[in-house]
C-alpha positions as CSV (number, residue, x, y, z in Angstrom):
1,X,0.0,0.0,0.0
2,X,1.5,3.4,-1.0
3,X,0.1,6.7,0.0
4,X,-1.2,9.2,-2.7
5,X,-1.8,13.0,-1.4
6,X,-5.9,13.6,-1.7
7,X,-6.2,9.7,-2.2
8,X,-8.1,8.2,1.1
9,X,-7.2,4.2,1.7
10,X,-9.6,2.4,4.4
11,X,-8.2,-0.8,6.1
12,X,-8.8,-3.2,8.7
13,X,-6.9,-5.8,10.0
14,X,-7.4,-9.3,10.1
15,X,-8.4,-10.9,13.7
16,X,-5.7,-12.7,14.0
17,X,-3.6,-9.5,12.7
18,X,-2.0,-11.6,10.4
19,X,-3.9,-9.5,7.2
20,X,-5.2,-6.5,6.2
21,X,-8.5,-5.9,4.0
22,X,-8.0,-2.6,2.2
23,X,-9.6,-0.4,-0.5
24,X,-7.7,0.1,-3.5
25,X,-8.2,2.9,-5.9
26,X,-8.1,2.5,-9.5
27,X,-7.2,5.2,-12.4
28,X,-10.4,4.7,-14.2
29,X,-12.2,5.8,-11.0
30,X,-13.3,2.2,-9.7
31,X,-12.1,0.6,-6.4
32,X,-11.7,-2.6,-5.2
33,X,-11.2,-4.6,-2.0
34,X,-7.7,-6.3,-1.7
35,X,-6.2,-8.7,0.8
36,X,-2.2,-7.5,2.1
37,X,-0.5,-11.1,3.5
38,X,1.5,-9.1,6.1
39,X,4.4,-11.5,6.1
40,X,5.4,-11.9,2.3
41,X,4.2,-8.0,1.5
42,X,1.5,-10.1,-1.2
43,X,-1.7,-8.2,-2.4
44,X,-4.6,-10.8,-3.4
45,X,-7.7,-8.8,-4.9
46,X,-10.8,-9.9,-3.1
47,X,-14.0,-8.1,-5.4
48,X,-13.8,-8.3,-9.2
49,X,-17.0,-5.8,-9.9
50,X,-15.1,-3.0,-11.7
51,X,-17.6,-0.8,-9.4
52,X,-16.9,1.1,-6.1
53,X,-15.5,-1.2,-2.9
54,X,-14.9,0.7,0.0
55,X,-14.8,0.7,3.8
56,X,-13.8,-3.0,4.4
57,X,-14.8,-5.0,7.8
58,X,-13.5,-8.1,8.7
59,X,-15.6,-10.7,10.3
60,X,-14.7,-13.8,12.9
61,X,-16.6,-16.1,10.4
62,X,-14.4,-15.7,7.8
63,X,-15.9,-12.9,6.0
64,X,-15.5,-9.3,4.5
65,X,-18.5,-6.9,4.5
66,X,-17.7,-4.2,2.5
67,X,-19.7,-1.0,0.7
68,X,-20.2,-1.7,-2.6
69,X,-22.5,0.5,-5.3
70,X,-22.4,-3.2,-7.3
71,X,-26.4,-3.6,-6.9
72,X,-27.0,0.0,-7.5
73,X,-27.1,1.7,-4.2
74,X,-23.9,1.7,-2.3
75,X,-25.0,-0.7,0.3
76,X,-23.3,-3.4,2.6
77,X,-22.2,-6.8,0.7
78,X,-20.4,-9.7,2.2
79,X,-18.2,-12.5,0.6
80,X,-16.2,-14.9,1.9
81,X,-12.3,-13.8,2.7
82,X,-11.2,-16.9,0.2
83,X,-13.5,-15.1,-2.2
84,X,-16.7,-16.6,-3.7
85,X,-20.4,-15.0,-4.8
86,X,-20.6,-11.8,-2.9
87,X,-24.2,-11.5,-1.1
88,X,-26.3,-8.6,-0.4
89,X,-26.1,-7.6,3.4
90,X,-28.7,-3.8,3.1
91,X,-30.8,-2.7,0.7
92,X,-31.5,0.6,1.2
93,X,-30.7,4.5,-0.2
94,X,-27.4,4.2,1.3
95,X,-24.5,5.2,1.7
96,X,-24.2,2.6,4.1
97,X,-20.9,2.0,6.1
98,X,-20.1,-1.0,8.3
99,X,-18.9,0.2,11.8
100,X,-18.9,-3.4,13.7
101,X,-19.9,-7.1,14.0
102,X,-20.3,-8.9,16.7
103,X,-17.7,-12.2,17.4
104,X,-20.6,-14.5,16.3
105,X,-21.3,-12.6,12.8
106,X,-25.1,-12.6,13.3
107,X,-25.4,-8.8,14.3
108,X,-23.8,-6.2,12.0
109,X,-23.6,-2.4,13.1
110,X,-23.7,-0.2,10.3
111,X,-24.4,3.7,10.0
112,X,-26.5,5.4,6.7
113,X,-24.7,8.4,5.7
114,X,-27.2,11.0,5.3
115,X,-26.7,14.6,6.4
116,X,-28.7,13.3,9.4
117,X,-27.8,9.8,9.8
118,X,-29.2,6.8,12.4
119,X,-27.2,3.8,13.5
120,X,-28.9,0.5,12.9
121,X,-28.0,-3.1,13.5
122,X,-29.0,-5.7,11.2
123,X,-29.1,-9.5,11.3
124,X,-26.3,-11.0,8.9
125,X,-28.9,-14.4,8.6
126,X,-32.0,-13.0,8.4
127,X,-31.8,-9.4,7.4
128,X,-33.9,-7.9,10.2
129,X,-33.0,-4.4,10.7
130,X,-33.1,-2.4,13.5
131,X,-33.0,1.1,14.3
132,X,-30.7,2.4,17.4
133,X,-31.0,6.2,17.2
134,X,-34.3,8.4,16.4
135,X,-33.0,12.0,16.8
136,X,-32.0,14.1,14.0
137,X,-27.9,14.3,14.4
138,X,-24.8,14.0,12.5
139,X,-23.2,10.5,14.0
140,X,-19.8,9.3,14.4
141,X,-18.4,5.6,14.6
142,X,-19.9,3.8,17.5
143,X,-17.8,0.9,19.8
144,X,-19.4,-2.5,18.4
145,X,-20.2,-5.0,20.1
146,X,-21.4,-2.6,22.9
147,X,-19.3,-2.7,26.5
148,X,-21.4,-3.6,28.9
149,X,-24.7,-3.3,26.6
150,X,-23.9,0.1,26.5
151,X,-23.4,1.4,22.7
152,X,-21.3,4.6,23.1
153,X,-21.5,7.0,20.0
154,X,-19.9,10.5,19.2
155,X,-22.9,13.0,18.4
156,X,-22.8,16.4,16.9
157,X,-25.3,19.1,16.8
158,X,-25.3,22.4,15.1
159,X,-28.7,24.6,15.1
160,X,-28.4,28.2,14.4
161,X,-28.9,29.3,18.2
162,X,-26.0,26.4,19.4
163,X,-22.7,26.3,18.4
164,X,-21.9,23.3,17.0
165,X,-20.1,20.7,19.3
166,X,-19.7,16.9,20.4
167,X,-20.4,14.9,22.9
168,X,-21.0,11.2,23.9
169,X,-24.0,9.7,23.8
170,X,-24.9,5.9,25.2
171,X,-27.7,3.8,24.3
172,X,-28.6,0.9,26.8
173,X,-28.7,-2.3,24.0
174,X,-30.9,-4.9,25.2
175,X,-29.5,-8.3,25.1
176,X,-25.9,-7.3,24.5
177,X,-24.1,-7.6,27.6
């Protein structure tokens, strides 16, 4: 991985830390995902969809959920890290962006990037979506899985009377401690 000025590179590492999943950029204005073997330097490319690939998450299960405008949308997609038939995680207006997983793979935090966006979780199996936050806020990357059950989140607000600032918000998750 080489660094370009004005080019932005997300990563992740494996969870054994023996790997990195990482977006590369291409000159015709496509991305895709590729795997770094951190002992021999080698690059493997993980998604062949000449589209955009973006914001890789590694799973425990042996998986990579990744943004992906492939189906139209840029929502969340999910392939196996040998590689394989990538599957459909969101379906939505997107942009969606993973943020976590839990060690089991079944729930999946994500966040829709809207001017005003709301945290959700969804079920990797059965596609169940829930949503975490109901106020109208700019979000930041939660801590998945929660500590606790708590789900700690950066929050900004900016109105015309306030001047806009941060602060931490926690949301009590039922059933994650």
């Amino acid at each position: 991985m080489t660094a370009t000025p004005g080019v932005r590179v997300a990563y992740r590492y494996s969870p054994d830390g023996r790997s990195i999943a990482w977006t590369k950029n291409l000159p015709d204005g496509h991305s895709e995902i590729m795997i770094r073997n951190l002992k021999d330097g080698t690059d493997r490319q993980l998604t062949h969809d000449a589209k955009f690939a973006d914001d890789p998450l590694w799973t425990h299960t042996g998986h990579i959920i990744y943004s992906s405008n492939r189906g139209g949308n840029i929502n969340l997609w999910m392939m196996p890290v040998d590689g394989g038939e990538p599957v459909q995680v969101t379906r939505g207006g997107g942009p969606d962006v993973p943020l976590g997983i839990t060690a089991d793979g079944k729930q999946l935090m994500y966040s829709e990037l809207q001017d005003i966006g709301q945290v959700k979780i969804a079920d990797v199996n059965t596609g169940v979506i829930r949503q975490v936050t109901m106020d109208d806020r700019e979000r930041g990357g939660p801590r998945y899985p929660p500590a606790e059950g708590m789900l700690p989140f950066p929050r900004r607000r900016s109105t015309p009377s306030v001047r806009r600032g941060t602060s931490t918000s926690c949301r009590e998750m039922e059933g994650m401690r």
